[in-house]
KOLFITI-614849 format. One line per 5 residues: for each residue x, y, z of C-alpha. Coordinates in steps of 0.1 Angstrom, whole numbers. Example, Ala and Ser with C-alpha at 12.3 -4.5 7.8 and 13.67 -1.06 7.14 Angstrom:
BEGIN
123/-45/78 | 137/-11/71
END
This chain:
BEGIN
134/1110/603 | 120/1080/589 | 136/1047/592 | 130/1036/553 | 159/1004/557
172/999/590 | 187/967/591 | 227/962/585 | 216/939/558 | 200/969/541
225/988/541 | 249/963/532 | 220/961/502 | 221/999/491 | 254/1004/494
264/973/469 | 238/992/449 | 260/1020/446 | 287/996/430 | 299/1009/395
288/1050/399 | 315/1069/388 | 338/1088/409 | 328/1125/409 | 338/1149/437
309/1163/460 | 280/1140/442 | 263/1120/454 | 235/1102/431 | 238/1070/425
245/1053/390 | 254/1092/381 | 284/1100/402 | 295/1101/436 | 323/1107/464
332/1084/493 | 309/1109/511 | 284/1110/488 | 282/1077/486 | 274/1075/523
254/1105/520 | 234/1081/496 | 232/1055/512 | 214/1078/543 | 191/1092/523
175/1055/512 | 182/1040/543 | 173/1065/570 | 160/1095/554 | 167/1129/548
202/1139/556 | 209/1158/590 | 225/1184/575 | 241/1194/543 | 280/1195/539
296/1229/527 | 314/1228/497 | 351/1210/498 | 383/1212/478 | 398/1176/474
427/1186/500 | 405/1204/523 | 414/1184/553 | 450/1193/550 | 440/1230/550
436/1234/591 | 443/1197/599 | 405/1194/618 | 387/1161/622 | 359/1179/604
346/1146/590 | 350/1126/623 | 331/1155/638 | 302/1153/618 | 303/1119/621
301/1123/663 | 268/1141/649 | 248/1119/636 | 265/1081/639 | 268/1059/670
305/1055/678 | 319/1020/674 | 352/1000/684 | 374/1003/656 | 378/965/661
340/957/666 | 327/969/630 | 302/948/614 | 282/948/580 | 266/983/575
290/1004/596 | 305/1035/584 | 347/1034/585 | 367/1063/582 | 403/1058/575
437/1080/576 | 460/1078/545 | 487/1086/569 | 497/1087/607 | 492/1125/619
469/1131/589 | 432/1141/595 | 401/1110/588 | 392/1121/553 | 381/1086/536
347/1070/545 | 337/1037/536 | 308/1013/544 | 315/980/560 | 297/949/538
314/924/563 | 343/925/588 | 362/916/559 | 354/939/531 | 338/971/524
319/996/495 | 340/1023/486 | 343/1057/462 | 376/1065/452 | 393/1091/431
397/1079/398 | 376/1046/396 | 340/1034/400 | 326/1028/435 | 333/990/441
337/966/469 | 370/954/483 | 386/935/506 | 402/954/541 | 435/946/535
466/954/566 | 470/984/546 | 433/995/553 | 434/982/587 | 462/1002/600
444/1035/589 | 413/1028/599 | 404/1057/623 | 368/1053/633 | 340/1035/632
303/1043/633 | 270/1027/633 | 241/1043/617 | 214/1056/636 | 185/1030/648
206/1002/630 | 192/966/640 | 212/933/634
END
C-alpha cells in the first residue's frame, strides 16, 4: 500500500475536494456521486492507496437488518482506533442516529469542530458538529500511517 497523502492536512485536502458530489448510494467517484462510505472510500484510495477490501453490496437499512457493528468492524480492520473525544482533522467518525441503533454514518473530521459529509438527499458538504452530532458520535478512527 502506498502512502500517496499521508498527512491529516491531506486528507483534510481530498476530502473538501469531495464537497458538492451528489449523493448516490454505494458510489463512490468524486464529482460523479457518492455515499458517506464512498466518500471515505474516496478519500483512501487518493490518500493511501488501493482499498483493503471491497464492501458487498448494501440496502440503505442494512444495518437495521441483524443490528451488527458491521461498519465499526471493518473499520477495527483497517483504521487506528481513536478517543471519541480526541478526534482531530483527518479522522474518520462514525455516528449513531439513535441510542441502541448500530454506527451506520461515517464522516471525515476537517477540525475538532466540523467535518465532510455525504448525506441522503444532498451534495457532500462540510458542517459544523453540532450537540446533536456529538451525542451520536460512536467511534473514531485515524487513518493508517497518518502524520500530524
Amino acid at each position: 500500500m502506498s502512502c500517496v497523502c499521508s498527512t491529516r492536512a491531506a486528507i483534510v485536502a481530498e476530502a473538501r475536494g469531495w464537497i458538492g458530489t451528489p449523493y448516490r448510494h454505494q458510489a463512490s467517484l468524486k464529482g460523479v456521486g457518492c455515499d458517506c462510505l464512498g466518500l471515505v472510500r474516496g478519500v483512501w484510495r487518493n490518500c493511501i492507496g488501493d482499498e483493503p477490501e471491497t464492501p458487498p453490496p448494501y440496502a440503505p437499512d442494512w444495518a437495521e437488518a441483524k443490528g451488527d457493528e458491521t461498519l465499526a468492524a471493518a473499520a477495527l480492520r483497517h483504521l487506528v482506533p481513536v478517543a471519541r473525544d480526541g478526534f482531530g482533522a483527518g479522522d474518520v467518525l462514525l455516528f449513531r442516529w439513535r441510542d441502541g441503533f448500530v454506527a451506520k454514518h461515517v464522516a471525515i473530521a476537517s477540525s475538532e469542530h466540523a467535518m465532510v459529509h455525504a448525506h441522503d438527499g444532498a451534495a457532500v458538504c462540510e458542517i459544523a458538529i453540532a450537540p446533536w452530532w456529538r451525542r451520536r458520535l460512536a467511534y473514531a478512527f485515524r487513518f493508517p500511517g497518518v502524520s500530524d
